[in-house]
Structure formats: structure tokens, C-alpha cells
Biotite code that builds the C-alpha atoms (Angstrom):
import biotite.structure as struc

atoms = struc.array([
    struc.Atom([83.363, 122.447, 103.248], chain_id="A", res_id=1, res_name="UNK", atom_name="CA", element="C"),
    struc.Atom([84.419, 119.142, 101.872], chain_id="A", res_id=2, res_name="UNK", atom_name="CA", element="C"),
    struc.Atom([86.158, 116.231, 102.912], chain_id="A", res_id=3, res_name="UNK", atom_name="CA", element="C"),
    struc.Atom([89.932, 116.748, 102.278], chain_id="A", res_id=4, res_name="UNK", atom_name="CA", element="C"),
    struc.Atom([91.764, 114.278, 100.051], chain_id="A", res_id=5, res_name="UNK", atom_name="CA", element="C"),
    struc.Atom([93.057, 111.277, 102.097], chain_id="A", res_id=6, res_name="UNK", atom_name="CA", element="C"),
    struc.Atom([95.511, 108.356, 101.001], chain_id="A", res_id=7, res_name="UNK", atom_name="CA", element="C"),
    struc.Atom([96.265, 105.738, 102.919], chain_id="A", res_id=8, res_name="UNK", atom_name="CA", element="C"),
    struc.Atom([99.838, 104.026, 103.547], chain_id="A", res_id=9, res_name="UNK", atom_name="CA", element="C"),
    struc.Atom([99.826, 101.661, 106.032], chain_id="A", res_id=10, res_name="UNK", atom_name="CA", element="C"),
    struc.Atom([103.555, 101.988, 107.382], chain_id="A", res_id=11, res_name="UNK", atom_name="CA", element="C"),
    struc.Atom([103.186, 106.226, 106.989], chain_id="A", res_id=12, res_name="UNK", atom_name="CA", element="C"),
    struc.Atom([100.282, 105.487, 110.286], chain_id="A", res_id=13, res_name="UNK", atom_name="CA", element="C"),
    struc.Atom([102.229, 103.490, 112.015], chain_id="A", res_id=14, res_name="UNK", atom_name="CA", element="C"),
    struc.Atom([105.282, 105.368, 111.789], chain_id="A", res_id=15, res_name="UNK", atom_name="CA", element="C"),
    struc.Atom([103.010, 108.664, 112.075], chain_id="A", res_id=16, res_name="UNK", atom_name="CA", element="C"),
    struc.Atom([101.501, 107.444, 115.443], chain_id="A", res_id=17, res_name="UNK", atom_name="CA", element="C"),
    struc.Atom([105.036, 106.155, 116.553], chain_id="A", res_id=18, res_name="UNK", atom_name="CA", element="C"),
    struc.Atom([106.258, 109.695, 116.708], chain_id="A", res_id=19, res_name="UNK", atom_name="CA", element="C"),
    struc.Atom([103.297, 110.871, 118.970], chain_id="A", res_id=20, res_name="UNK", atom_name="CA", element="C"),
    struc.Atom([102.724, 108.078, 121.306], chain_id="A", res_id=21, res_name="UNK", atom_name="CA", element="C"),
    struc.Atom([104.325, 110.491, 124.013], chain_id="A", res_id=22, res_name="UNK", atom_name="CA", element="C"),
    struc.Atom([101.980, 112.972, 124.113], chain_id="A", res_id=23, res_name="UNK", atom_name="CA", element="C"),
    struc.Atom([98.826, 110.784, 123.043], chain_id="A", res_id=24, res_name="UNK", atom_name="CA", element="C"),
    struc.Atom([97.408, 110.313, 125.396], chain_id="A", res_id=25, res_name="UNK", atom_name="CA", element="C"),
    struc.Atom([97.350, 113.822, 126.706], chain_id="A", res_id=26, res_name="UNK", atom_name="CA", element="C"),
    struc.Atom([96.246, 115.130, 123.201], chain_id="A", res_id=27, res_name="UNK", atom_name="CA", element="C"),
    struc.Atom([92.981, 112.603, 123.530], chain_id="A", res_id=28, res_name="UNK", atom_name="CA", element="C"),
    struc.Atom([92.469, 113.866, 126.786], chain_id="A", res_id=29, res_name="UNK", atom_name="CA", element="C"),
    struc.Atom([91.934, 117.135, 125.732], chain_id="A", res_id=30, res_name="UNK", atom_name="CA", element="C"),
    struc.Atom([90.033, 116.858, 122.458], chain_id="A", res_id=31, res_name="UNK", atom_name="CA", element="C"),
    struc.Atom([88.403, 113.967, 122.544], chain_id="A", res_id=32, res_name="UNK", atom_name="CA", element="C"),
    struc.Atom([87.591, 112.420, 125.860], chain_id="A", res_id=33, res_name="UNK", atom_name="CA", element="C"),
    struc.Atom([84.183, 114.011, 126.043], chain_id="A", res_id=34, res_name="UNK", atom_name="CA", element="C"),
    struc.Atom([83.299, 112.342, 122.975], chain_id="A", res_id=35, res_name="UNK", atom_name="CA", element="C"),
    struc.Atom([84.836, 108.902, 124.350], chain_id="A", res_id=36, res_name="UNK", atom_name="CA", element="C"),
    struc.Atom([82.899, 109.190, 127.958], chain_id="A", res_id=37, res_name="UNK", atom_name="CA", element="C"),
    struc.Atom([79.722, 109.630, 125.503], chain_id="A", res_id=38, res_name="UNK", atom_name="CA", element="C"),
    struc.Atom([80.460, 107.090, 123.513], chain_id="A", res_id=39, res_name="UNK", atom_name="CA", element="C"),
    struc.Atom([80.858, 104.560, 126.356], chain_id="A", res_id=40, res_name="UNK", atom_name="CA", element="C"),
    struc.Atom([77.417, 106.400, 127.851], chain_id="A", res_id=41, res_name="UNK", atom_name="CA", element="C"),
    struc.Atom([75.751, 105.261, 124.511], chain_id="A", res_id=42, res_name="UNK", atom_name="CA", element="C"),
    struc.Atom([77.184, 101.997, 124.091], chain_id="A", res_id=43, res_name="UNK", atom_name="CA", element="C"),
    struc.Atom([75.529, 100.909, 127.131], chain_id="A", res_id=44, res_name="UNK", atom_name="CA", element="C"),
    struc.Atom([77.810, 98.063, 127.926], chain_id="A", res_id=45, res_name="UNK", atom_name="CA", element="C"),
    struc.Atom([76.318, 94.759, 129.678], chain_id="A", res_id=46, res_name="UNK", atom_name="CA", element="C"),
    struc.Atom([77.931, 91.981, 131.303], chain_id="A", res_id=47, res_name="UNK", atom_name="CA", element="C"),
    struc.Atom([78.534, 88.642, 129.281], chain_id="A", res_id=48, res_name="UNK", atom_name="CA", element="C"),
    struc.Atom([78.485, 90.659, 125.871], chain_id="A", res_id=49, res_name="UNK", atom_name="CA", element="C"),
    struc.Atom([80.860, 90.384, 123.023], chain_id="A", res_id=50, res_name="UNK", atom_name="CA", element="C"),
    struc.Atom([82.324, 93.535, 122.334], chain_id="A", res_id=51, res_name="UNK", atom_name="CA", element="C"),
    struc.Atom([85.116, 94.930, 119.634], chain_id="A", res_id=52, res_name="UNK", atom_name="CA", element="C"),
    struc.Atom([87.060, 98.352, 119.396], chain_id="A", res_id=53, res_name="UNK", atom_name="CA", element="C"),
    struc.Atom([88.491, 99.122, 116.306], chain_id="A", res_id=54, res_name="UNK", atom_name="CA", element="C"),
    struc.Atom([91.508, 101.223, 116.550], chain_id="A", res_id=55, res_name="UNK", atom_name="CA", element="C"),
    struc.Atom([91.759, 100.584, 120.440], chain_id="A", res_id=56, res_name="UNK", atom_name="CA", element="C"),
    struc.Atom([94.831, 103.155, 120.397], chain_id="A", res_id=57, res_name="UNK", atom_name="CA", element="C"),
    struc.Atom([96.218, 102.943, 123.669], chain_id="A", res_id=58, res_name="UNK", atom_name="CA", element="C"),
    struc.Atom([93.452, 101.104, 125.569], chain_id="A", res_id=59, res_name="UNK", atom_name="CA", element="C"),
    struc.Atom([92.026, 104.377, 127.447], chain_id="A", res_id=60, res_name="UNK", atom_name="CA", element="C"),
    struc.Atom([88.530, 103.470, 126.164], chain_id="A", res_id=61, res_name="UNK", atom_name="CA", element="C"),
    struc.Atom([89.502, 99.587, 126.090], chain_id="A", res_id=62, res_name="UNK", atom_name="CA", element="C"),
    struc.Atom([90.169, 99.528, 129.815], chain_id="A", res_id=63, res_name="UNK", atom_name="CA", element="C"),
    struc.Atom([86.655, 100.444, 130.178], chain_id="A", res_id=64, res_name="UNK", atom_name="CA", element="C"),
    struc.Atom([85.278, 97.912, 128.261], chain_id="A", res_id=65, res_name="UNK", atom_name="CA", element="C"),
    struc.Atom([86.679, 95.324, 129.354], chain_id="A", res_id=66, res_name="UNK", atom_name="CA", element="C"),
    struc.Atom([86.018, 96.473, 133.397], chain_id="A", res_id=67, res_name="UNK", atom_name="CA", element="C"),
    struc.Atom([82.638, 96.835, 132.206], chain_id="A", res_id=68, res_name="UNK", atom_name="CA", element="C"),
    struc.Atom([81.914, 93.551, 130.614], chain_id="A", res_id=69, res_name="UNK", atom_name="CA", element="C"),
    struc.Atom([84.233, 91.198, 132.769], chain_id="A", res_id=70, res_name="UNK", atom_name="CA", element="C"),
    struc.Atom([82.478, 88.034, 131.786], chain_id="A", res_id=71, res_name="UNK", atom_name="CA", element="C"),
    struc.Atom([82.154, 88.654, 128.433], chain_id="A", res_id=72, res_name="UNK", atom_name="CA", element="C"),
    struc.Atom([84.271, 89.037, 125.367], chain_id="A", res_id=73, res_name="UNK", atom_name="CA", element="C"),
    struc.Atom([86.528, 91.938, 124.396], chain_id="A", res_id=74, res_name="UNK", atom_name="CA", element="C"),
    struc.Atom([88.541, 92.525, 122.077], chain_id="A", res_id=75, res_name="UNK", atom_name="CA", element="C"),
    struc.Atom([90.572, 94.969, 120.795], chain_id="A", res_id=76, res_name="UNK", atom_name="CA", element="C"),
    struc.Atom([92.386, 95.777, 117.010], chain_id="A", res_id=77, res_name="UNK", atom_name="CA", element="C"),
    struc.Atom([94.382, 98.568, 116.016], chain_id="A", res_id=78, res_name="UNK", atom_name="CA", element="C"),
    struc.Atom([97.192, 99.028, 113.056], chain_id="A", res_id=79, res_name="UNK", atom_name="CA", element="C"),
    struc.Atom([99.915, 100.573, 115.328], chain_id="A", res_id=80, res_name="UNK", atom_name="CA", element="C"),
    struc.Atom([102.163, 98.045, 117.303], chain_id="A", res_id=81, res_name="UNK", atom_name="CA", element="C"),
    struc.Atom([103.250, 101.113, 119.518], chain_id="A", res_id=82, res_name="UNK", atom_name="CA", element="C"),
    struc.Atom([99.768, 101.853, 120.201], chain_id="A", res_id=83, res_name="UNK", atom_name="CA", element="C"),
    struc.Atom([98.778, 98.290, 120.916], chain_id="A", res_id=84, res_name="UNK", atom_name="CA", element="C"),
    struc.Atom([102.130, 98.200, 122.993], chain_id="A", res_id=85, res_name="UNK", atom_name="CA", element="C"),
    struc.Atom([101.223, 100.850, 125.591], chain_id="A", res_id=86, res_name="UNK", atom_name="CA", element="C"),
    struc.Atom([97.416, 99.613, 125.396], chain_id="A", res_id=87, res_name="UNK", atom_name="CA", element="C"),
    struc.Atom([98.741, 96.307, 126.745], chain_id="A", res_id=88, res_name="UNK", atom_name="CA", element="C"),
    struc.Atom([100.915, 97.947, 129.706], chain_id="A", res_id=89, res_name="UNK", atom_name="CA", element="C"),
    struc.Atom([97.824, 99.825, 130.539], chain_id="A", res_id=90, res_name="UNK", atom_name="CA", element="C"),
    struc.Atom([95.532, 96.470, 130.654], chain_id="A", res_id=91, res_name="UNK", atom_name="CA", element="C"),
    struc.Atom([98.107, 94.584, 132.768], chain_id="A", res_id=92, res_name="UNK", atom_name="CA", element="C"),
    struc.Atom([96.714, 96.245, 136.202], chain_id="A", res_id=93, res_name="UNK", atom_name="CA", element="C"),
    struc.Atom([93.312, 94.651, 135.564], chain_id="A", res_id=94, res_name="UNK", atom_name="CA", element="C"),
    struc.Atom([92.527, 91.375, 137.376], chain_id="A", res_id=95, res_name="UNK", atom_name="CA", element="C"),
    struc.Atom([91.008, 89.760, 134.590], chain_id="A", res_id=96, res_name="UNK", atom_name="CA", element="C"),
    struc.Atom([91.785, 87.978, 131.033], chain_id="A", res_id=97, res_name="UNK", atom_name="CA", element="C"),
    struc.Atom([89.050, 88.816, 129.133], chain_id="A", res_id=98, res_name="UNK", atom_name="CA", element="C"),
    struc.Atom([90.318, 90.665, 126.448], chain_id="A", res_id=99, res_name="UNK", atom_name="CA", element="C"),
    struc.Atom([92.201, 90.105, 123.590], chain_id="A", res_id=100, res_name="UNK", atom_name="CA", element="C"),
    struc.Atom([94.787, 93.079, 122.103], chain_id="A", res_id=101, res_name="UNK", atom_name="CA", element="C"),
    struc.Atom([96.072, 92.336, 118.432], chain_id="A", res_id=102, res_name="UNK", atom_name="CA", element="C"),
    struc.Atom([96.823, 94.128, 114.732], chain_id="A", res_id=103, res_name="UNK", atom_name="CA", element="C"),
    struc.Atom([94.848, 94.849, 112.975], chain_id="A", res_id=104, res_name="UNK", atom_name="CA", element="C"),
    struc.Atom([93.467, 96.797, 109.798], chain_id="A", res_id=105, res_name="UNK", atom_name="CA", element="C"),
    struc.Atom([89.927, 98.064, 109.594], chain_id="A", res_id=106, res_name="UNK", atom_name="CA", element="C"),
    struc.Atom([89.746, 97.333, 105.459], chain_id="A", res_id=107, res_name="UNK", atom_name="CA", element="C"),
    struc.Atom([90.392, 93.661, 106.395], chain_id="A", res_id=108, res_name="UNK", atom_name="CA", element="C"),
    struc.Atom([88.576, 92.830, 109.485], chain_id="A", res_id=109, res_name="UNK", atom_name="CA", element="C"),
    struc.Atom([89.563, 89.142, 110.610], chain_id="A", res_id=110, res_name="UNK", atom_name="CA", element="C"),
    struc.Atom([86.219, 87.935, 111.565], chain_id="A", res_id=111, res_name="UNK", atom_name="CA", element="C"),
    struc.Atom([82.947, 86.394, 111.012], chain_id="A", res_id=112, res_name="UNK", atom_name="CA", element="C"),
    struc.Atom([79.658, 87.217, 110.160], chain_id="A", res_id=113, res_name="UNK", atom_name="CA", element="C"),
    struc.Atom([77.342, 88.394, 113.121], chain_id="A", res_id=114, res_name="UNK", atom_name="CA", element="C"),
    struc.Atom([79.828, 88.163, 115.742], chain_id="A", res_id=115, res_name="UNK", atom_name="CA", element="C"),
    struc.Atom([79.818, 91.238, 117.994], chain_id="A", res_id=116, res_name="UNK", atom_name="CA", element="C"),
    struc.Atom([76.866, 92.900, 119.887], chain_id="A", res_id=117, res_name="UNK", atom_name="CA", element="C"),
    struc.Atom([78.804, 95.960, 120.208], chain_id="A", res_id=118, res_name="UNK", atom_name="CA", element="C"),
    struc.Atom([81.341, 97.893, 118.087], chain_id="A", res_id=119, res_name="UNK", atom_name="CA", element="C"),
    struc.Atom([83.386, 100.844, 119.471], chain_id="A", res_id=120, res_name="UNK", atom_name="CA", element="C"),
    struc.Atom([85.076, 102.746, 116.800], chain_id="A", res_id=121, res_name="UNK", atom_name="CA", element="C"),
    struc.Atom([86.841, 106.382, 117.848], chain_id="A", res_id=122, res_name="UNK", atom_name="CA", element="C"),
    struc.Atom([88.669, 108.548, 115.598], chain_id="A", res_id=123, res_name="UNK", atom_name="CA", element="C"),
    struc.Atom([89.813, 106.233, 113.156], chain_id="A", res_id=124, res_name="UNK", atom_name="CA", element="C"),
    struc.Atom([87.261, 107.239, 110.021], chain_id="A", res_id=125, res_name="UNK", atom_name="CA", element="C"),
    struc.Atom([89.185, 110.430, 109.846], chain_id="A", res_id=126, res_name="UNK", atom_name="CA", element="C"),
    struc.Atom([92.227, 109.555, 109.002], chain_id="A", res_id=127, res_name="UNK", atom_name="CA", element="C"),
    struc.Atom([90.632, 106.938, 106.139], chain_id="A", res_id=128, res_name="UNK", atom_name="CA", element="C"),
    struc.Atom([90.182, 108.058, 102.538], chain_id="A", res_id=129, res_name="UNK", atom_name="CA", element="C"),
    struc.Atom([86.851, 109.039, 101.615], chain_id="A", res_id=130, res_name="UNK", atom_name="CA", element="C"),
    struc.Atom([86.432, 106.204, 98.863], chain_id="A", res_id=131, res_name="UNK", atom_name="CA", element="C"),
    struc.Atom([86.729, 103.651, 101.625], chain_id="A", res_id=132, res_name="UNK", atom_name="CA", element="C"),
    struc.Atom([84.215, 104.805, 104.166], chain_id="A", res_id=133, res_name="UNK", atom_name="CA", element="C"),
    struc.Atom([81.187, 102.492, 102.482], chain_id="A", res_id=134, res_name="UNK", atom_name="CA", element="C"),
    struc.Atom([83.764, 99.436, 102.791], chain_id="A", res_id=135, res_name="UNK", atom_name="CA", element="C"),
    struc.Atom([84.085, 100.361, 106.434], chain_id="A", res_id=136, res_name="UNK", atom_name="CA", element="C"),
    struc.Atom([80.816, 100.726, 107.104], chain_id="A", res_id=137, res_name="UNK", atom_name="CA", element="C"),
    struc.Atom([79.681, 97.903, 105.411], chain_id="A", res_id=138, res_name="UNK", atom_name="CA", element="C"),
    struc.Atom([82.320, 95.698, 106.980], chain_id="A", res_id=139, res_name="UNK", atom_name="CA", element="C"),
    struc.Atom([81.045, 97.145, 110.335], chain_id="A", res_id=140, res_name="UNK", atom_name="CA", element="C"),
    struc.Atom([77.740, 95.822, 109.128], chain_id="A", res_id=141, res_name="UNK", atom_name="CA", element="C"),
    struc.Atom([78.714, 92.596, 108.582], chain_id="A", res_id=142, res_name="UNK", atom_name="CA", element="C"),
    struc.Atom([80.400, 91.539, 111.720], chain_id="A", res_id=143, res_name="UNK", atom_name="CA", element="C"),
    struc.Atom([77.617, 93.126, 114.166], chain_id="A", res_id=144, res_name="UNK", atom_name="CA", element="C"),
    struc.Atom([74.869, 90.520, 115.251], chain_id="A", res_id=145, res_name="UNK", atom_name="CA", element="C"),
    struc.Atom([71.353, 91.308, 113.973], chain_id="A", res_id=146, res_name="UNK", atom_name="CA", element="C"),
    struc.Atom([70.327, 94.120, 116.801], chain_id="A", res_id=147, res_name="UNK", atom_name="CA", element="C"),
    struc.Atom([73.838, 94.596, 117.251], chain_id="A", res_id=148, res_name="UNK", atom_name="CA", element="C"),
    struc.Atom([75.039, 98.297, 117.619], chain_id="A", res_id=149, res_name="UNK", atom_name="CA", element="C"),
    struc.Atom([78.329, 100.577, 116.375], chain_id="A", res_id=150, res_name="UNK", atom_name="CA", element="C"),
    struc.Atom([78.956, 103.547, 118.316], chain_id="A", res_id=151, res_name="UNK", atom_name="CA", element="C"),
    struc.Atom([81.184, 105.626, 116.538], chain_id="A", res_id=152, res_name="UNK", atom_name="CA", element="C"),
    struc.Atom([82.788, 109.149, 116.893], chain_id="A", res_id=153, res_name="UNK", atom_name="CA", element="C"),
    struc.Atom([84.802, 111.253, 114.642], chain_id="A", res_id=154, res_name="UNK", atom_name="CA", element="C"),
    struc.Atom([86.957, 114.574, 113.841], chain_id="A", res_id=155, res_name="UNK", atom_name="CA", element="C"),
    struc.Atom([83.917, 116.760, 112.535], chain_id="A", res_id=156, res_name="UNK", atom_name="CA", element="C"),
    struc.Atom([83.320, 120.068, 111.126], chain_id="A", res_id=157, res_name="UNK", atom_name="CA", element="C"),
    struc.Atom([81.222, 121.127, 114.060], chain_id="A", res_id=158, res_name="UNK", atom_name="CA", element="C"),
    struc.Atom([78.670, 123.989, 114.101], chain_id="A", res_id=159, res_name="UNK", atom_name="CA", element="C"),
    struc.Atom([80.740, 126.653, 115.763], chain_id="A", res_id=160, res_name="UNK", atom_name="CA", element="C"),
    struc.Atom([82.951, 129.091, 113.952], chain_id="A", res_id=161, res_name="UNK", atom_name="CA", element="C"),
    struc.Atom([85.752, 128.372, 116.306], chain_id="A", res_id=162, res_name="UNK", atom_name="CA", element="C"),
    struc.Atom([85.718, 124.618, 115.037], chain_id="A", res_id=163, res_name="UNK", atom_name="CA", element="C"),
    struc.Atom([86.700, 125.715, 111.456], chain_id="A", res_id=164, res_name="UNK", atom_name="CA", element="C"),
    struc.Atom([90.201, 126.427, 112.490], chain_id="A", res_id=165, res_name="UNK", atom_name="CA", element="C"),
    struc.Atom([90.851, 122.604, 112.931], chain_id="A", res_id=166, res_name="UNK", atom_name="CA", element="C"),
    struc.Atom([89.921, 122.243, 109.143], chain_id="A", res_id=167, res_name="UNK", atom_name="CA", element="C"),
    struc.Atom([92.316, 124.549, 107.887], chain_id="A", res_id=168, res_name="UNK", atom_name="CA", element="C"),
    struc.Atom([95.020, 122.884, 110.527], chain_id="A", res_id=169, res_name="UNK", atom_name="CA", element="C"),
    struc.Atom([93.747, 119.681, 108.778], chain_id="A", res_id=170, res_name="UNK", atom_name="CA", element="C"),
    struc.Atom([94.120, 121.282, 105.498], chain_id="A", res_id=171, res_name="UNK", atom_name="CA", element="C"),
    struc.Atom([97.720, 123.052, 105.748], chain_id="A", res_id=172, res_name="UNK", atom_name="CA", element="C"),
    struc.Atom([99.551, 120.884, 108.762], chain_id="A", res_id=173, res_name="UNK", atom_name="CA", element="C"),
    struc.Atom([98.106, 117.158, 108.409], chain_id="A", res_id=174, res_name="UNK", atom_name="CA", element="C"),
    struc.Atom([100.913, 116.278, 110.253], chain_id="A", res_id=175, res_name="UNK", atom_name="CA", element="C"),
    struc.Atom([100.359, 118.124, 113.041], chain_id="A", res_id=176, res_name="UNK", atom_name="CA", element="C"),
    struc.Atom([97.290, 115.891, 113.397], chain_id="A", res_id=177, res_name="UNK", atom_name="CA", element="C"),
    struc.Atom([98.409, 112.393, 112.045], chain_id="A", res_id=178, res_name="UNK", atom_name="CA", element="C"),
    struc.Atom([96.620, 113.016, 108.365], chain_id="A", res_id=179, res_name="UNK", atom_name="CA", element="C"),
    struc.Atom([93.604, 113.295, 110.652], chain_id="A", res_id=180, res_name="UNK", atom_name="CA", element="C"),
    struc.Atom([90.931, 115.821, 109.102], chain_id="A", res_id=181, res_name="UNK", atom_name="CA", element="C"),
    struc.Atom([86.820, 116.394, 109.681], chain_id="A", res_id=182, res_name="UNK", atom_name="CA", element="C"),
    struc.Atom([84.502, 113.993, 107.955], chain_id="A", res_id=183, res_name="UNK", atom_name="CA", element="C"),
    struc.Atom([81.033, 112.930, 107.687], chain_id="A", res_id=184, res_name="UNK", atom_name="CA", element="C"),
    struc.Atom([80.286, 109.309, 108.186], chain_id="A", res_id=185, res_name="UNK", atom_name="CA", element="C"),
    struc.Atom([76.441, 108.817, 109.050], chain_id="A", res_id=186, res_name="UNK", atom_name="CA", element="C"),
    struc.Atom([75.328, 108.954, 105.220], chain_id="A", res_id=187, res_name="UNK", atom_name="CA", element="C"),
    struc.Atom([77.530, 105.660, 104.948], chain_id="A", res_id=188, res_name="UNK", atom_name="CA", element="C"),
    struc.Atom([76.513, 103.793, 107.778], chain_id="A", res_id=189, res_name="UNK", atom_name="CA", element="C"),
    struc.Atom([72.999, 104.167, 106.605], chain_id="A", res_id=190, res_name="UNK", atom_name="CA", element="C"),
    struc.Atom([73.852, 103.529, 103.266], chain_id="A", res_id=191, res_name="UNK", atom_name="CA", element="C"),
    struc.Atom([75.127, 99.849, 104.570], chain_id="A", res_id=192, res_name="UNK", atom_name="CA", element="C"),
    struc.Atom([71.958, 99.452, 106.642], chain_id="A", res_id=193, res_name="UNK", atom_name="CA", element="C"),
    struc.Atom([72.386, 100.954, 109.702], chain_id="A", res_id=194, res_name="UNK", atom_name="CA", element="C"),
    struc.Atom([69.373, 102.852, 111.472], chain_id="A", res_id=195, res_name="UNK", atom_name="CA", element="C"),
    struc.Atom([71.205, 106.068, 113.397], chain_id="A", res_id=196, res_name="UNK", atom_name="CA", element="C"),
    struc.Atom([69.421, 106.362, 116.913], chain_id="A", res_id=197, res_name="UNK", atom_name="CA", element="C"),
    struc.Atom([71.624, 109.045, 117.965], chain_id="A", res_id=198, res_name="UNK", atom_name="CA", element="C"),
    struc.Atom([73.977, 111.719, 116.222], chain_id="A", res_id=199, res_name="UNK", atom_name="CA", element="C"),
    struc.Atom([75.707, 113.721, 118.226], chain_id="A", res_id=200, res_name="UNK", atom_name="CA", element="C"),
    struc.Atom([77.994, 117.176, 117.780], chain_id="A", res_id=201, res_name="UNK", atom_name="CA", element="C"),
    struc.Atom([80.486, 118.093, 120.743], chain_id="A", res_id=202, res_name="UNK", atom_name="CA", element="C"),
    struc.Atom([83.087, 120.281, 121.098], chain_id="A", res_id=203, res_name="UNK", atom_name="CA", element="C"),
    struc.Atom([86.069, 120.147, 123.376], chain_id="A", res_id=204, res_name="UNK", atom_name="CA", element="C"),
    struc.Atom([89.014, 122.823, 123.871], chain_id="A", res_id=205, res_name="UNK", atom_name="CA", element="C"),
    struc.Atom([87.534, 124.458, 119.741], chain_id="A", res_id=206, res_name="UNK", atom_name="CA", element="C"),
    struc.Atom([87.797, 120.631, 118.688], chain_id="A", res_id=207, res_name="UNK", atom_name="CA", element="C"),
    struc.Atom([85.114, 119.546, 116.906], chain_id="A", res_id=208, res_name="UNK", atom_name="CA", element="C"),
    struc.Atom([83.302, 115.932, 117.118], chain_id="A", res_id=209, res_name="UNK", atom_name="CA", element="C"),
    struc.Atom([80.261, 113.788, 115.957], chain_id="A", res_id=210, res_name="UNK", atom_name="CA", element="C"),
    struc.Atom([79.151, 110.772, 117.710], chain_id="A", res_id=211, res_name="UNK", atom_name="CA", element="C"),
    struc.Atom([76.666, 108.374, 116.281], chain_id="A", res_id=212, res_name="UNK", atom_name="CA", element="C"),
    struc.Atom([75.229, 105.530, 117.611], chain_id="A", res_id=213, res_name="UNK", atom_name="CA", element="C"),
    struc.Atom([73.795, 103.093, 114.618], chain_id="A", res_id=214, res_name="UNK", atom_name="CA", element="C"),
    struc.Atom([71.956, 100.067, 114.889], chain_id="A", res_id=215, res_name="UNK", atom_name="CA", element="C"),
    struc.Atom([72.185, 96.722, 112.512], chain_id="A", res_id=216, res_name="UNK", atom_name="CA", element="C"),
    struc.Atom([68.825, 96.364, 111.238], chain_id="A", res_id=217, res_name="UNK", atom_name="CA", element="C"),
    struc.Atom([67.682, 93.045, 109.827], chain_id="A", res_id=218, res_name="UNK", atom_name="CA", element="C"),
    struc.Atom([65.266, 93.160, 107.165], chain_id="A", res_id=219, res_name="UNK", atom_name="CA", element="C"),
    struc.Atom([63.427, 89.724, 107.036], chain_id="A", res_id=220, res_name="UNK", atom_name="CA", element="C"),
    struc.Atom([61.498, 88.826, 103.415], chain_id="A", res_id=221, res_name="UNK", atom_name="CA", element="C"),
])
């Protein structure tokens, strides 16, 4: 199967995730926190680390991040205000400031060279269009310290029969999923540089998922 045709409007998403930020969180509960809990199990998050999320949604993985590395740096991006919004409410019970919430779009990260140790990215590549996924990787590339790891998970085909009926949801109700469909991603992160240590495939309630963890490897002349 191949990767279903993709375009990308910025105020479609944001308006697209406006109209399900009631039931979000419930939706990610069932589909995709098995993935998330691995991610976070992969990440392997340590104290006094600088870490970034990229689409932080509505801070269910965030809160963990930042109660994980409470003397360290966290921030979170992601292109929906309403998202960010609820993410923010969420982060308010925490006794700490160590985190930072803000826009932001993944095709124009706002930072420098070499700056994270750890990137979390979940369920964001699949609503991207295909010809963007080497800018995103590559971008991921760039802001990662040398040694510095992404651990990223995504809508996937899966290897169960049952998992094909979320492509042809993907295929003939997009909306019913946010223009979400199942990709592949690992070809591009290697293509930018990355070395994959792990590649996972889960499935939760029929829904299909890949999580890899990649590592920035420096190659010195």
C-alpha cells in the first residue's frame, strides 16, 4: 500500500483539531497511548537534560517529561492554539517551571543547531505530506546534539489484517481522523543521518503504530 496523498494547510489543522479537542484526549487514549508509554520507555529521560516535543498536543506525554526531567529543560511546540491551550491547563498542577509551551510549526523549527538531547515527536508525521518528511527529518537532525536521540511514533500500516481497515478509513473519511493516514518514516530519518536502534510495530484497539527510536550520529573526517 502506499502513502496517501497529503497537503498541508496550516489553518485547515488548526481548525481540524479545534473541532476534536473534546474527545482527544479519549481518542489518544485508546489508540495510541501504548505507543506513547513506549515511547517515553525508550526515550529514557534523565534529570538536567534538554528535551523538546514536537506537536505536544495536549501535554499528556509533556506532563511526563517535564515530571521526569525537573531540573532540566523542556519544552514543548505544537501548531494548534487549542491544543497548546488545554496542554497548559493540564501543566498548571505541576510544582515546577521548567517547561516552556508555545506555537509552533515543525517545517520551521525556531532553534539552533545541536540544542536538544532528546526529541519526542508522536503522531504528527502522519498528517504531513510525503514530500516533506526528508525536511522533517533533517530538521530533526539538525537541532539534536551529536549523540542526541528522536523517538518518534506514527499512524502505520501494521502487520495485521485487522490494521488495514484504518487505511481505507484514512483513504475514504480523512476527516474522521484529522487528514491523519499510515506512513513510513524510518527510510527518512536514516536518509538525514540517523542510526535506528529500535523500530517498533504495536497495535492498540485494530490501530496500527510504529515507534522508532533514532540516534544523531556524528561522522568526524
Amino acid at each position: 500500500m502506499k502513502i496517501l496523498d497529503r497537503n498541508f494547510d496550516q489553518l485547515k489543522v488548526q481548525k481540524s483539531f479545534k473541532n476534536v479537542i473534546l474527545f482527544y484526549d479519549f481518542w489518544s487514549w485508546l489508540t495510541e497511548s501504548k505507543a506513547a508509554k513506549k515511547v517515553l520507555e525508550l526515550a529514557e529521560i534523565k534529570d538536567k537534560q534538554t528535551i523538546l516535543e514536537v506537536a505536544c498536543g495536549t501535554g499528556i506525554v509533556f506532563e511526563k517529561i517535564a515530571r521526569e526531567n525537573p531540573n532540566g529543560i523542556n519544552i514543548g511546540i505544537d501548531l494548534s492554539p487549542d491544543m497548546l491551550s488545554k496542554a497548559k491547563h493540564r501543566l498548571q498542577k505541576l510544582n515546577t517551571h521548567n517547561f516552556e509551551l508555545k506555537e509552533g510549526n515543525v517545517l520551521q523549527l525556531d532553534f539552533k543547531d545541536n540544542s536538544f538531547d532528546i526529541l519526542i515527536n508522536n503522531f504528527m508525521v502522519d498528517l504531513m505530506p510525503e514530500e516533506t518528511f526528508d525536511k522533517i527529518a533533517s530538521e530533526f537532525y539538525r537541532i539534536l546534539k551529536p549523540g542526541g536521540i528522536a523517538v518518534i511514533s506514527v499512524f502505520s500500516f501494521g502487520e495485521k489484517r485487522i490494521n488495514k481497515f484504518w487505511y481505507w478509513v484514512s483513504k475514504n473519511m480523512p476527516a474522521l481522523l484529522t487528514g491523519c493516514r499510515p506512513v513510513s518514516f524510518k527510510k527518512n530519518l536514516m536518509h538525514a543521518g540517523f542510526s535506528i536502534e529500535t523500530d517498533l510495530q504495536l497495535s492498540q484497539n485494530t490501530f496500527p503504530s510504529e515507534v522508532l527510536k533514532a540516534r544523531k550520529v556524528v561522522i568526524l573526517n
